[in-house]
DRENZALUM-477534 format. One record per atom (N, C-alpha, C): residue in one letter; z, y, x. Coordinates in pm, whole numbers, plus 50000, padded with zeros to 5 digits. Each point is the difference from the previous one (the first is absolute). Layout:
<nodes>
aZYX;...
</nodes>
This chain:
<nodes>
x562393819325075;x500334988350084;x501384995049959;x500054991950012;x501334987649931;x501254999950076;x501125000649985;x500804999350141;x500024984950057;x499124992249952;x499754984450105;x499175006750107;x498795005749963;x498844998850066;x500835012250128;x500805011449973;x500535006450063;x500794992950118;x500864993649969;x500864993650112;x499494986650111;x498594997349902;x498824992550081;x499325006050118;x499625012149961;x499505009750118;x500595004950087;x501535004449980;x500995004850079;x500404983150055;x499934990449988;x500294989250127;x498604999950079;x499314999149911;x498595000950095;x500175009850167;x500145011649938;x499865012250134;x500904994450031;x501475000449945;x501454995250124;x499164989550103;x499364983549956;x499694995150091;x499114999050085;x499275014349989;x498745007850097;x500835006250086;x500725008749940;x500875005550084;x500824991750130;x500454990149934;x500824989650093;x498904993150092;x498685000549983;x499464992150095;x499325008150075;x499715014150017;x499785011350050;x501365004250084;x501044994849981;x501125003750082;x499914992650101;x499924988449992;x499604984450122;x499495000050086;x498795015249972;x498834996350132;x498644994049994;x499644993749820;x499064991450036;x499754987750068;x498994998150045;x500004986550055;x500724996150133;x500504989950062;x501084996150134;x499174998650099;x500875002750122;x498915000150139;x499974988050021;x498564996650097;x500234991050046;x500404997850170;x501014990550051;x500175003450149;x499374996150063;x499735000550128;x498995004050086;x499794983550043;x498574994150042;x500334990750026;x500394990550163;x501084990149946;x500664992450113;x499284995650096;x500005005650140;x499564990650146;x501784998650095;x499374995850118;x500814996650114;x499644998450084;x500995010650107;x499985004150098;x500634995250110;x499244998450102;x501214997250144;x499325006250105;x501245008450091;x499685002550134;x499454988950113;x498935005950079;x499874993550106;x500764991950088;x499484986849985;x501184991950117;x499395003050193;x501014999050053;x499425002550145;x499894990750051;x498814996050080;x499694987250003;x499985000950183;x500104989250024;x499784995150231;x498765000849984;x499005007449999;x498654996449990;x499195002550144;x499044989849968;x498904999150120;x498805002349928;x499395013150110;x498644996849992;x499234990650037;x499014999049911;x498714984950066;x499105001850039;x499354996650045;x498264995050006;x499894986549930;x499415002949915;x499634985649880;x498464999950009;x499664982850003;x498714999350008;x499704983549943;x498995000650004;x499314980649963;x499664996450136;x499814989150007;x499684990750116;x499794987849969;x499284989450102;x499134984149923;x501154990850124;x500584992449973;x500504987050096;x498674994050105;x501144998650080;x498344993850096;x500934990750114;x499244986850007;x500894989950113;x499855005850145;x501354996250072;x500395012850137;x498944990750060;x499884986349969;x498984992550128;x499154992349921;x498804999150003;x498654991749895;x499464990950100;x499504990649980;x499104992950123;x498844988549882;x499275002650026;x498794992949899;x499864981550144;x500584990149947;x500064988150062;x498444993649994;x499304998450123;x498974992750016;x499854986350092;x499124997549994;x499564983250053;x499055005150116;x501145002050143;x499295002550093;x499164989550072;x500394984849988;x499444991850055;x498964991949858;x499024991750063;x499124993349903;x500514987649971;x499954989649873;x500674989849959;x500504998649847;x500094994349920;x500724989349831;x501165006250040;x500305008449879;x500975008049987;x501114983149950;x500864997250083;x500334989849981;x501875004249857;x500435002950054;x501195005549935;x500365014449975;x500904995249837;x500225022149957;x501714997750014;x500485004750067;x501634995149982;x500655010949905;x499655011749951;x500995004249910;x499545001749877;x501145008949936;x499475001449832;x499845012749978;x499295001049960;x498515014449971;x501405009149926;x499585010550038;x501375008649974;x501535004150107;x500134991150078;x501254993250022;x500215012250083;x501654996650029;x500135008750146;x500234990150111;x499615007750124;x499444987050101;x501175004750094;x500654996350111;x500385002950115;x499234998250145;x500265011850057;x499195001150131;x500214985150078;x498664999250030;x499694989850086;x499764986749914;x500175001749888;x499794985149860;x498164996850013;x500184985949987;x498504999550008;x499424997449851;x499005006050023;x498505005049883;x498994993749983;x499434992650092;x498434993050019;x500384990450110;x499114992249960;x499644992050115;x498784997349996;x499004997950085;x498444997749996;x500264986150119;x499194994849943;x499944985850093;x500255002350122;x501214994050082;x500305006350096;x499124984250139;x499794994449939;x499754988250125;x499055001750101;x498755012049960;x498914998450080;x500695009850133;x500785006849952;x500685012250075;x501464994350069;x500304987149953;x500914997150098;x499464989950106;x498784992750005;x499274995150055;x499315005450134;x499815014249955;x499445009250090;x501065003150108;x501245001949958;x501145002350067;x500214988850100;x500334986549976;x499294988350023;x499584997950161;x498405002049924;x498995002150096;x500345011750114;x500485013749960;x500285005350151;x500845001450055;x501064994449945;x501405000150068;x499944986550094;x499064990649983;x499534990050072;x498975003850116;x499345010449981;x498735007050100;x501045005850093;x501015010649925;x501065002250094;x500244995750104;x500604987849958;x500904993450090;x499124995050112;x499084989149943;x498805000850091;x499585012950124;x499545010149966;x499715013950088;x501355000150082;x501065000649948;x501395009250082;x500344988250111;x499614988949998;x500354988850015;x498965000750181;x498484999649941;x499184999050116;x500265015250086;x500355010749929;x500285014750061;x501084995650117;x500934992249922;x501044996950121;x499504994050138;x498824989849994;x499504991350078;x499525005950129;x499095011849898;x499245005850052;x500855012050131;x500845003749915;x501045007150107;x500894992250149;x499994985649938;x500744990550117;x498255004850107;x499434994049980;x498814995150063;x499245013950051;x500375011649995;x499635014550015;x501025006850136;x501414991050010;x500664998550096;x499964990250123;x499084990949936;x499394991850141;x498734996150022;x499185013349973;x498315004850012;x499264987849928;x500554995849935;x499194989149940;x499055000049887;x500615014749937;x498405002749891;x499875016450052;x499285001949922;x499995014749987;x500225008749937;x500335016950029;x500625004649914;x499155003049871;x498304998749976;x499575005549898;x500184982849859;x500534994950097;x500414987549929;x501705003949908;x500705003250101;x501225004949934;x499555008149902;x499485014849981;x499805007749951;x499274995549817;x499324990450042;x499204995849897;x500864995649892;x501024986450094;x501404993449898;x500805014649942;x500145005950067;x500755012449945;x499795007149894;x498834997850018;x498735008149841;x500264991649890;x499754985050062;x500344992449860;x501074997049955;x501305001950073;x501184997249954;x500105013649922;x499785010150050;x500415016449888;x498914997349878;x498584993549993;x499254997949880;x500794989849917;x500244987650072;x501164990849902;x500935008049886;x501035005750111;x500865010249965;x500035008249871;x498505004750020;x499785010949864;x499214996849874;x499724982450062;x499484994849878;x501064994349932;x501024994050077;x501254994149911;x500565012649926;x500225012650061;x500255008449925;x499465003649879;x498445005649992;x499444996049899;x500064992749902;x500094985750029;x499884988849907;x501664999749925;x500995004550106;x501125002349904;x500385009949897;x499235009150039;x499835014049889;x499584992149893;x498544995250002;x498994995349893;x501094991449906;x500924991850100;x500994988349937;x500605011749906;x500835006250047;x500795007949946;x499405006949857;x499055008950040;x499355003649854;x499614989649912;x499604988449980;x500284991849938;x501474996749892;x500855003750061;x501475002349905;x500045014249972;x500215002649887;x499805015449976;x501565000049957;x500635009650077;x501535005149938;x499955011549986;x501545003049923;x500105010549952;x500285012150094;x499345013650063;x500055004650054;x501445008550042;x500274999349836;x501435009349967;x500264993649880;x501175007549935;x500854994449881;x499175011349899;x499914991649895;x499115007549899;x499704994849847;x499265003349916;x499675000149897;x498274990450003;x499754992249999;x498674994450044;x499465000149823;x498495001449996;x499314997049888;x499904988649964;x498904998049899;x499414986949985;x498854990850100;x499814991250069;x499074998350080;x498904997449926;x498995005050086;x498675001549949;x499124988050056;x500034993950083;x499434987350026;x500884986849985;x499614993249903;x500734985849933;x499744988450133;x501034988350072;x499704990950089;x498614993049965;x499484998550111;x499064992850006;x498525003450046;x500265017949934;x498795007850078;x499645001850127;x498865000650086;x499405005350067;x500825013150040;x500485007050097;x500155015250019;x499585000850173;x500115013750007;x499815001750107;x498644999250061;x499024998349938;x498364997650005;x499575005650012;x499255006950128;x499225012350002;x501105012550006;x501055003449943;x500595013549972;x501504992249957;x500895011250047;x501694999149967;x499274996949837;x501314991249924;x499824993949857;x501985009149913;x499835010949965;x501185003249936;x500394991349965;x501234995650018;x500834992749916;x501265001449917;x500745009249995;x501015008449950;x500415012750052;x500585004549946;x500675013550064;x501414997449953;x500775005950079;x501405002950076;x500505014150008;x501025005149885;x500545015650020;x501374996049973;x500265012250139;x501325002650003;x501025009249922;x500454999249900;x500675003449917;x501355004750057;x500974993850076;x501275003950055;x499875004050126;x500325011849997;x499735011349961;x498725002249911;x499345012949924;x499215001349939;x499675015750013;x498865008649969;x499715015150018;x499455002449865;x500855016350044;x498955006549840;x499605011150062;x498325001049941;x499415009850058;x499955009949947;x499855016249998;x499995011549947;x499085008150047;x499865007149927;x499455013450034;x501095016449956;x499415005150101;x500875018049945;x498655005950010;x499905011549905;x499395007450019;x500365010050050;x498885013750032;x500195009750098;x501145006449930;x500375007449849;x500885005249944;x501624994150032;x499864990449995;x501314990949974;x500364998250219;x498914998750056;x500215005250168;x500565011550052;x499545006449939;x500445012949976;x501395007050003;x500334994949876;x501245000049900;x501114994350146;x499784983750011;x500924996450086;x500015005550172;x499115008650048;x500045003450111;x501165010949958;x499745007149904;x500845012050010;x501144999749971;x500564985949933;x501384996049968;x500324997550128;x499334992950098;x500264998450168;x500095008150056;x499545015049961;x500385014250135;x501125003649868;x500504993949893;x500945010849936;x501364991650054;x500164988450088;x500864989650044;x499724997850144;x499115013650039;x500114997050141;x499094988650126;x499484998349888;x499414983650074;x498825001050014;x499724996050114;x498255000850099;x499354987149962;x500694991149969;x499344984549962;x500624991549927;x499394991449968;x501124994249908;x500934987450088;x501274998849921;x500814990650078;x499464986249988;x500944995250096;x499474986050021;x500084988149933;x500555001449873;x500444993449900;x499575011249817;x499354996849989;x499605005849865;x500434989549864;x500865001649962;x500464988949867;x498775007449870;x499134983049974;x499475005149895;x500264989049876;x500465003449867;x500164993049884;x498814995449913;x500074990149974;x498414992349938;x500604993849861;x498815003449941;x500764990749855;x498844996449899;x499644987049963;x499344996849931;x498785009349873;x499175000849948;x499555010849872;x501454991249847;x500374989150043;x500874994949893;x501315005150017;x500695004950112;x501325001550000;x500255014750011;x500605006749946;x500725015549926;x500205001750157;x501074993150106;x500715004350091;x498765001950095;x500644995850121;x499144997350132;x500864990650087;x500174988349929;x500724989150100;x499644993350126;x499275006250061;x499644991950135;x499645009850120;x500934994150101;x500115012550070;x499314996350153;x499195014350063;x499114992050107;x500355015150075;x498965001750120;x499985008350092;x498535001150024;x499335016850025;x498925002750057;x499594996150146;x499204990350010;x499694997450139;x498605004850075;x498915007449925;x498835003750011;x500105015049920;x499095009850096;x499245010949925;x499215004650050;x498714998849960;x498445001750052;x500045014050052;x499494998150122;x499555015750094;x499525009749964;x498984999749862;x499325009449967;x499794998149842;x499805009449946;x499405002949862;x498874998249950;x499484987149889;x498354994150052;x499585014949883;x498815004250064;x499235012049962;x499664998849858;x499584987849950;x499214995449901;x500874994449904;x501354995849988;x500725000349895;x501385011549999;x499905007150104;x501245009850035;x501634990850005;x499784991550015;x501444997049997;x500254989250168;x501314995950062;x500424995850092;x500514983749934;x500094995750054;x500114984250007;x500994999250047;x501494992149941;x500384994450068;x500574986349961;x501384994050051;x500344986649965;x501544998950030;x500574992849884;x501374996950014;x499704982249987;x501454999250127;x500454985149989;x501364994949906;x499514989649914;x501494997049925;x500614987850054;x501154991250027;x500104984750056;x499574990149898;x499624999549836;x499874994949965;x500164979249974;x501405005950060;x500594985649984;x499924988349880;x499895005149923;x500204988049867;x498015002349965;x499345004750067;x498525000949970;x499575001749877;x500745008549927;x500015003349864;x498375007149968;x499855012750105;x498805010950061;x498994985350087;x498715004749893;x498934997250029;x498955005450039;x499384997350103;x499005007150029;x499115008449895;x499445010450018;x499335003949862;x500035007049914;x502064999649934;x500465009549911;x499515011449979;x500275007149911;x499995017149988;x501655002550013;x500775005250087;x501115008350002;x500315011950015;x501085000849935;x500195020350010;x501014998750104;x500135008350063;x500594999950143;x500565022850029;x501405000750006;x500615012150041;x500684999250124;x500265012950105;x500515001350130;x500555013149968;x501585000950062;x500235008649964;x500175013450085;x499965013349945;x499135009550126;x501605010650017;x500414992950078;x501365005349998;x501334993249981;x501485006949991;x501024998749930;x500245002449890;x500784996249945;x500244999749850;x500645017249956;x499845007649915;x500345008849955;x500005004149881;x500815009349996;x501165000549835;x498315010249912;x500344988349914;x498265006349896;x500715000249843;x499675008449926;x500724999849869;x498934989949943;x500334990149856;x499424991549950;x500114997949857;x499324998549921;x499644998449834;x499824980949974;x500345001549835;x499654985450006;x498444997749992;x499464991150082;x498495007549964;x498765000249871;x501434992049889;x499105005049893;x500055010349957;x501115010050044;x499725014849952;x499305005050067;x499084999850100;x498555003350078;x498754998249903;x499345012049986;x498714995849903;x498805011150082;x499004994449983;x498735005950067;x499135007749907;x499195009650070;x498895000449898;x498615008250103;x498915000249981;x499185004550060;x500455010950148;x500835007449981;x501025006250110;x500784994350054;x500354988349985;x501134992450095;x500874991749899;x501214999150077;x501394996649970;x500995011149958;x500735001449888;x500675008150005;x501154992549911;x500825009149955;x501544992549914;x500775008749927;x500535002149903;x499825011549883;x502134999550030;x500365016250002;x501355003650058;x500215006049888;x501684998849954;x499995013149931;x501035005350058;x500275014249939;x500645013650047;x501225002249948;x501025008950007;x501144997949953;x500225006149891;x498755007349948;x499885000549828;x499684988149940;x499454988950026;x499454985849986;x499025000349955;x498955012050053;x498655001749985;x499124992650104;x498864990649908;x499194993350175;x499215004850034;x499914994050146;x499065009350049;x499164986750078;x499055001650083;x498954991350064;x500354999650102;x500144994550065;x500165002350191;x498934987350085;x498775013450076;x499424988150134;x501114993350080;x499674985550011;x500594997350143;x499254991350072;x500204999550173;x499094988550053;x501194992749988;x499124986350007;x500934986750012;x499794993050096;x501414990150027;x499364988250122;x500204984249950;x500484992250032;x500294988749963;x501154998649937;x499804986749925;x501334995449914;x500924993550057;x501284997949950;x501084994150093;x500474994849911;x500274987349908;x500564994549912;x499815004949920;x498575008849938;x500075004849847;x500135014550007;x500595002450124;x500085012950009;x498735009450089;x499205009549930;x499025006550120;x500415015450052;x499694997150123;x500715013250090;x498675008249960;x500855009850001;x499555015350007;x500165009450109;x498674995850076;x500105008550138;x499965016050012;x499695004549867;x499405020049970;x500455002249838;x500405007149963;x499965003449860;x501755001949930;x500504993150076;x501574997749875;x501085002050088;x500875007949988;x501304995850048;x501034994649915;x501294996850088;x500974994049952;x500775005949860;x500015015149984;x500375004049878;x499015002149895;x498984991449985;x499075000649909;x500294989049864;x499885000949904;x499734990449900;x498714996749933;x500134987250030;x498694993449956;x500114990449925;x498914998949893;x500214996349883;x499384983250044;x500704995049969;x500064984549998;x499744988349914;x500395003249874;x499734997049903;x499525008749849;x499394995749889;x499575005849938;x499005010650049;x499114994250057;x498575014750048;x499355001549899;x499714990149932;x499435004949854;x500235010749959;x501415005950005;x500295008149893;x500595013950076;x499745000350117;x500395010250116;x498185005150034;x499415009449882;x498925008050031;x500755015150109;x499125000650097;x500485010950078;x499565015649889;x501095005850012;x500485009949891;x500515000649913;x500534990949970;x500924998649827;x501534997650089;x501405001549926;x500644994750014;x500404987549982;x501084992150018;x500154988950006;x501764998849985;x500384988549940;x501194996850022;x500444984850115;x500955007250038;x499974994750180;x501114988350000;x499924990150077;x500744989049974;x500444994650193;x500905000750077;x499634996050094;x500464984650032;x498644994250110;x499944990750001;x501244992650083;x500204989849983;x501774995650123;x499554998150124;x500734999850061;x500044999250154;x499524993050047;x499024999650095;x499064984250058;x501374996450062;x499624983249982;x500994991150112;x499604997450154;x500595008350072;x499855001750148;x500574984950056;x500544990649951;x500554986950068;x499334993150009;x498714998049922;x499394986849963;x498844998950130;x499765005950072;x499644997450166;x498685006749976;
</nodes>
């Protein structure tokens, strides 16, 4: 061997040697999530449920008297004020009638009087008085009559409301044989949403009531309503109804909240989600709730340990509060929970830990 090929081989091993000193290949570090402790949140428990809008007062408007639907005075849609008039059906044959017995009237009350002078100086008799007497009270209750009949003839508005479209155009016939619908009239201001609880969720809130002491409920129940479109629950009403009994055949209780529905935004009809809250507010630890993930077993939220090994953790949950969901079972305040990066936070591997900054407690 040559002394080239010699001092070729001896760098060779030297730089085996040197890369055998190194270690081989470099670690890799563990990979990056983030962590934050539980915020403590004012929390309330709920009862959350759906419910349909429904007008506090409905009245289906008919053509109690017969007659040519003569006039429609409003506009299909509109909102009406109590006592505004709606219809008119030819009113002349019916003021005619009025007429006629307010004239019979006078006539009867007139000879009744006569009859009473002349009953004081034996000059008729009394089955003579008696008779005028009959016909002045028949007068009487025919003018009455005939002024009703007048009256239904102008159809007003019973109350302040939301009126439809009318269903009979001027000029028709109504009232023929049978009342003739002619619009309907709902009262919107105020407005109700109806609910149901079932037996579980009855349940639930009786026993929040013996854990607060309470034999019934108070006399003011604040309940929050909020559109299927709006995140919050902006509209705020009170329970004024709760059905006596539990219907057998769907298991659940009925009841009804009133909202004032001033700007008549709530229409009869809606689907709304509607919460009451079952209690005072109390200190609940809370996650952001996208670090909440489910799976065939529930809800749970992945912690790690102060080796920065993860681990899985059940928890029950309750509602969100700005993004944030309370954690009614499962977590306390010295726990870390991984917040970001879950991808890469498998429960059992380590992890390198990053913590997250401080929620801003000012922003309301």
């Amino acid at each position: 061997m040559t002394t080239a090929m010699r001092a070729l081989y001896a760098g060779i091993a030297i730089a085996g040697l040197a890369a055998c000193g190194h270690g081989g290949a470099p670690e890799h570090a563990p990979p990056l999530v983030t962590v934050a402790r539980p915020q403590t949140l004012a929390y309330h428990d709920y009862f959350e449920a759906t419910g349909n809008t429904a007008a506090s007062r409905s009245v289906n408007l008919v053509a109690r008297v017969e007659g040519y639907l003569r006039k429609v005075y409003f506009r299909d849609g509109s909102y009406v004020a109590a006592g505004a008039p709606l219809f008119l059906i030819e009113p002349e044959q019916y003021e005619a009638k009025v007429k006629l017995n307010k004239a019979q009237l006078t006539s009867a009350r007139a000879e009744y009087e006569r009859q009473q002078r002349l009953i004081a100086e034996n000059a008729t008799s009394k089955a003579s008085v008696e008779n005028w007497l009959a016909q002045r009270e028949t007068a009487e209750a025919n003018t009455e009559l005939a002024q009703i009949n007048l009256d239904y003839a102008h159809l007003n508005a019973p109350f302040a409301g939301h009126i439809g479209r009318h269903l009979i155009d001027a000029g028709n016939l109504v009232g023929s044989g049978s009342a003739t619908q002619l619009a309907t009239l709902d009262q919107v201001r105020p407005i109700y949403v109806y609910f149901n609880v079932n037996e579980r969720d009855l349940l639930q809130i009786r026993k929040r009531m013996a854990e607060q002491n309470m034999s019934k409920l108070p006399d003011v129940v604040p309940v929050e309503v909020g559109l299927q479109t709006d995140r919050n629950f902006p509209y705020q009403g009170t329970l004024d109804f709760v059905d006596v009994a539990v219907n057998a055949a769907s298991g659940t209780l009925q009841a009804r909240a009133t909202l004032a529905n001033d700007d008549s935004r709530l229409l009869p009809g809606l689907f709304v989600k509607l919460r009451i809250a079952l209690g005072p507010p109390r200190a609940t630890p809370g996650v952001p709730d996208t670090a909440v993930s489910h799976d065939q077993a529930g809800a749970y939220v992945l912690v790690v340990d102060g080796q920065s090994v993860v681990s899985q953790r059940r928890v029950e949950t309750g509602g969100v509060v700005n993004g944030v969901r309370a954690i009614t079972s499962g977590l306390s305040e010295a726990d870390r929970v991984v917040v970001d990066g879950l991808l890469n936070a498998a429960p059992g591997n380590r992890v390198t830990v990053r913590e997250a900054p401080a929620p801003d407690t000012h922003g309301g």
